[in-house]
C-alpha positions in Angstrom: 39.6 67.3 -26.9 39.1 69.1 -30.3 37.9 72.1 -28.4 37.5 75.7 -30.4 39.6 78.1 -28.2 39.7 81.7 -29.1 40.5 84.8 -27.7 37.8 87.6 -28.7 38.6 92.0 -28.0 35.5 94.0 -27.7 33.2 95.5 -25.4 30.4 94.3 -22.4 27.3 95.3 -24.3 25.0 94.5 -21.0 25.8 94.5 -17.3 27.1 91.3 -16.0 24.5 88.9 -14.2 25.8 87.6 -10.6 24.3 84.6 -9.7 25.0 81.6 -7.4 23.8 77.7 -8.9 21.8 75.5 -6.8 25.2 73.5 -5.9 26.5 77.5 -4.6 28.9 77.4 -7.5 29.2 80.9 -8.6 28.1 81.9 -12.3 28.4 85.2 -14.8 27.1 86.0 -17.8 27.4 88.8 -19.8 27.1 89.5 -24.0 29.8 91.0 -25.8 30.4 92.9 -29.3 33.3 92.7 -31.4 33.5 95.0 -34.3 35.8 94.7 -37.1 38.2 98.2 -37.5 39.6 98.5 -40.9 41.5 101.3 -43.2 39.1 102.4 -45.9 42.2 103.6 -48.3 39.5 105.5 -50.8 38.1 107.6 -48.0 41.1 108.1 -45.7 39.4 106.6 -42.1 38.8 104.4 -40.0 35.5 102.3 -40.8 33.1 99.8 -38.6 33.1 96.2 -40.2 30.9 93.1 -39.4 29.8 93.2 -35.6 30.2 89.7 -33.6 28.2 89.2 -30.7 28.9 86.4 -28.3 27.5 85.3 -25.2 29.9 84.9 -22.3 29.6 82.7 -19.1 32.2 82.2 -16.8 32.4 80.1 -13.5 33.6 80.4 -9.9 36.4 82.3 -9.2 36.3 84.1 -12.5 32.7 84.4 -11.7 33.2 86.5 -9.1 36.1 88.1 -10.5 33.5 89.5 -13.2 31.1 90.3 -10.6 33.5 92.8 -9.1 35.1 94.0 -11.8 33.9 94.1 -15.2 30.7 96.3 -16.4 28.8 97.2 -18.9 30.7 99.6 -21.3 34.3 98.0 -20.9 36.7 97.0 -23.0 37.9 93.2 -22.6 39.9 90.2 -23.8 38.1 87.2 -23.2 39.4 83.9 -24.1 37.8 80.5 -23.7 36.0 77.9 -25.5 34.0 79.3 -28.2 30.6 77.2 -29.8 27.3 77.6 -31.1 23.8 76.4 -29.3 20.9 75.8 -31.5 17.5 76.0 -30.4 13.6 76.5 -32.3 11.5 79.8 -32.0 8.1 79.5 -33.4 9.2 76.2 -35.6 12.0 78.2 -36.8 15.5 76.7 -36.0 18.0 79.2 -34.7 21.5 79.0 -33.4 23.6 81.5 -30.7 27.4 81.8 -30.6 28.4 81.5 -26.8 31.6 81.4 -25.2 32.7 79.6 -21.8 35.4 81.5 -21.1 38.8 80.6 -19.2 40.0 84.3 -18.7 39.1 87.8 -18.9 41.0 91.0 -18.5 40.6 94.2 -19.3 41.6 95.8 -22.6 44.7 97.8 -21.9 44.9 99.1 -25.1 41.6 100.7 -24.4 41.5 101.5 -20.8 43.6 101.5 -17.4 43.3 99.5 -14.6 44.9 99.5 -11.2 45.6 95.4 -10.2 45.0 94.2 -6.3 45.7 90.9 -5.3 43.4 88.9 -4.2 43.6 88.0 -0.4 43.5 84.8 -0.2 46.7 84.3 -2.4 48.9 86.3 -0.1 50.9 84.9 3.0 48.4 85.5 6.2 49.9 88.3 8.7 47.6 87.5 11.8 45.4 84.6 13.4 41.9 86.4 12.3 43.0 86.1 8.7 43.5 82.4 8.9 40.4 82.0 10.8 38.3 83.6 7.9 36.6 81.6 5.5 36.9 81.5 1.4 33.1 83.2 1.3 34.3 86.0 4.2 37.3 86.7 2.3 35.0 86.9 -1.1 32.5 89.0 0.7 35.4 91.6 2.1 36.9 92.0 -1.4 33.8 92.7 -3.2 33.0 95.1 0.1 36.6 96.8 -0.5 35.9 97.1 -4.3 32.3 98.3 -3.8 33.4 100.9 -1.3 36.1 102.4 -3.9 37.0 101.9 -7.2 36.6 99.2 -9.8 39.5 97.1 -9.9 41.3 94.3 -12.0 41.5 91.6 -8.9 45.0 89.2 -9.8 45.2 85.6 -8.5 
C-alpha cells in the first residue's frame, strides 16, 4: 500500500549480475542512467540535462529474463517500485535510489529486438517436453540464446 511506482527510460550503465539466493530464488541487479533530453531554443540542439542513476534488482523469472537478455549498453524501460536506502560511510549519512522492479523491456524507440516465447508457456508437442523440468527448460533457453543472438524472451 502507498507504494512509489514508476516507470524509468535509460540505459544499463554496468553488466547485469546473475546470481541465485540461498533459498535458489533467482536474483539481478544492474545500475541504470536516465538523462534528461531537452531543446536548448537559444542554441538550436539537443542538450544533456540532470543524470538519474538508479539501482535495479529484479527477482525470479524476470531475473533470469535479465540474465539472458539485457546487457550493459542497452536501452530499457524498467518499471517497478521506486525508493531510497540510507546507510553511513565514515560517520557520514548517505542515501541510494534503488528500484525493485516488476518489468523490463527493451527500448524500442532506441533499439530492435526480435521476441521468442518462452517454452514453458507454449502447449507441449511430445512426452520429452513434459518430462523436463522448470530448471532444464531455463537452462535450454539461456543455451539457445547463448548460442545465437540476444533476444527479448515473452511470457
Amino acid at each position: 500500500m502507498n507504494e512509489t511506482t514508476v516507470t524509468i527510460v535509460g540505459r544499463v550503465i554496468n553488466v547485469p549480475e546473475y546470481r541465485h539466493t540461498a533459498n535458489d530464488v533467482e536474483i539481478a541487479k544492474f545500475r541504470m542512467a536516465s538523462n534528461e533530453r531537452r531543446y536548448d531554443k537559444e542554441s538550436g540542439t539537443w542538450v544533456d540535462g540532470d543524470t538519474l542513476y538508479v539501482n535495479v534488482t529484479c527477482w525470479r523469472r524476470l531475473a533470469f529474463g535479465v540474465h539472458a537478455c539485457i546487457d550493459k549498453g542497452d536501452p530499457v524501460v524498467v518499471t517497478g517500485r521506486l525508493y531510497t536506502r540510507g546507510f553511513e560511510v565514515d560517520g557520514q549519512r548517505r542515501s541510494m535510489t534503488e528500484l525493485d522492479a516488476t518489468s523490463i523491456g527493451p527500448d524500442l524507440a532506441r533499439c530492435t529486438v526480435k521476441v521468442h516465447r518462452r517454452k514453458d508457456s507454449q502447449p507441449a508437442e511430445t512426452s520429452d517436453v513434459d518430462q523436463a523440468t522448470p530448471a532444464d527448460q531455463r537452462n535450454q533457453e539461456l543455451a539457445d540464446v547463448e548460442a545465437g543472438e540476444r533476444v527479448a524472451v515473452a511470457a
